[in-house]
C-alpha angles and dihedrals in degrees: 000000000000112000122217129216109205098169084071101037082059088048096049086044085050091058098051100045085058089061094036090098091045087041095047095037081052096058100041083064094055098039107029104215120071094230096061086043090062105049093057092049083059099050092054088052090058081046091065108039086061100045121080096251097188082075082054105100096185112016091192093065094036086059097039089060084043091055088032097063102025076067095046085050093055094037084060099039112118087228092062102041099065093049096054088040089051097084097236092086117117127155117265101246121234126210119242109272093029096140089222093072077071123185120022112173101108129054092240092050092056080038095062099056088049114126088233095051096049092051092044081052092062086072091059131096109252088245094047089049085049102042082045096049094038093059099029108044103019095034095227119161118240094251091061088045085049089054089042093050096033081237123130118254094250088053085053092056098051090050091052090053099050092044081055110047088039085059103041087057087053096045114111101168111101090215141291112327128204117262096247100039083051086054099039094061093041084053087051099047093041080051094047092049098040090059092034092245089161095179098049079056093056097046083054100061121066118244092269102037117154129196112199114188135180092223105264101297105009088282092126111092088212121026116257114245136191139190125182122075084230091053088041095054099041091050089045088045088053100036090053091046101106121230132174086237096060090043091058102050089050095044112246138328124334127212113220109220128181116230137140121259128188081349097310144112111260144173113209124195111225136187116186102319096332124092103207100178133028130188110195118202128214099198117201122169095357086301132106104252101167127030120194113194116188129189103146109127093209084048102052091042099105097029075063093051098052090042092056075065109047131087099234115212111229118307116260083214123019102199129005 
């Protein structure tokens, strides 16, 4: 008769549930969408019920190769491939104060959960991402990312040079901007678009700005792109002008609220406890550079969550 030992099984659970938000925080860098995230966390749960764990040393690093390279194996998948190459791939973006967007101490922490990082990522081998996540957002050597991506050191190091130059050349943010000053020029822009002041619009987006969308609602089979600051304020002029049609298609009228989403400022469409529609905002110089635009239902579905459970300020816009 096998005895079990349950006092230690709920120990070992206990372990791990108190990595699950590092673990998860982890994938969703190297994947990009929660769900996904998820998946892989719990994979690596079912990892380590099965592995005997008195041989594991330091459960915290064996996880984090478990997590590390459940999430290499889906990042080269076929399967996955094709989806992201298709042209219709964006992050799933994260409310502030969703524990998977994990540490945020350092600029390149917050940095790494950006919508603009994550899609610049995408260009990136698996084993650069993950060479890239592992020492700027989690702060391991080389010699532990070496141990973690069976590489040699010097080999960590190249990958990390080449993630980082590759992301350097995409950025568009000119650093890090204060949160009213953030919130100041999105109130601006949201102002600019509701009265149809075009040109206020333009003075607010940098020369190469760029506006990326999944199509209102992810109907689109490619995400829409533009990128001119005269195209971006004549779709976003258009896109903020209420109809009846578009109310009703997207069942009733939505609140705008302002909020901060994967570290940026943000305005989210809600109706009742729903968001139903989110713009994201890279800020460089004082001007808009990036605009994220997400409709998508399967990609708003934990930002809803989180904000079913968030106390919003006012609405910038009651009803809309």
């Amino acid at each position: 008769m096998i005895r079990v030992d349950t006092a230690t099984d709920r120990f070992d659970t206990s372990r791990f549930e108190a990595s699950r938000n590092r673990l998860a925080s982890l994938a969703y860098r190297l994947l990009g969408t929660a769900t996904d995230a998820e998946d892989a966390v719990q994979d690596a749960f079912l990892h380590w019920q099965a592995a005997d764990r008195q041989l594991i040393k330091v459960p915290e690093a064996w996880l984090t190769k478990v997590v590390t390279n459940l999430c290499l194996d889906r990042l080269r998948s076929a399967q996955v491939r094709r989806e992201r190459t298709a042209g219709a791939w964006l992050p799933e973006p994260l409310l502030d104060g969703d524990p998977m967007l994990g540490p945020a101490d350092t600029f390149e922490q917050r940095e790494s959960v950006s919508l603009a990082v994550l899609t610049v990522m995408e260009r990136l081998s698996p084993v650069e991402r993950a060479v890239y996540v592992l020492r700027e957002a989690f702060s391991y050597g080389h010699a532990e990312i070496a141990e973690i991506l069976d590489i040699t050191e010097s080999a960590s190091q190249q990958h990390l040079h080449r993630a980082r130059r590759r992301i350097t050349a995409a950025r568009r943010g000119g650093g890090e901007v204060d949160a009213a000053s953030a919130r100041r020029i999105v109130e601006e822009f949201l102002a600019a678009a509701s009265s149809g002041r075009t040109e206020r619009l333009v003075a607010l987006l940098t020369d190469d700005a760029i506006a990326v969308s999944d199509g209102a609602g992810g109907t689109a089979e490619k995400l829409l792109r533009f990128d001119t600051p005269q195209r971006i304020a004549a779709v976003v002029r258009a896109g903020l002008k209420p109809t009846a049609a578009k109310r009703r298609l997207a069942g009733g009228t939505p609140a705008i609220h302002y909020a901060v989403v994967n570290g940026a400022p943000a305005i989210l469409f809600v109706i009742g406890d729903r968001v139903i529609g989110s713009a994201m905002f890279d800020i460089a110089d004082g001007r808009i550079a990036t605009v994220h635009g997400i409709a998508a239902p399967a990609r708003l579905a934990r930002l809803t969550e989180a904000w079913r459970r968030h106390e919003p300020d006012t609405p910038l816009i009651a009803e809309w």
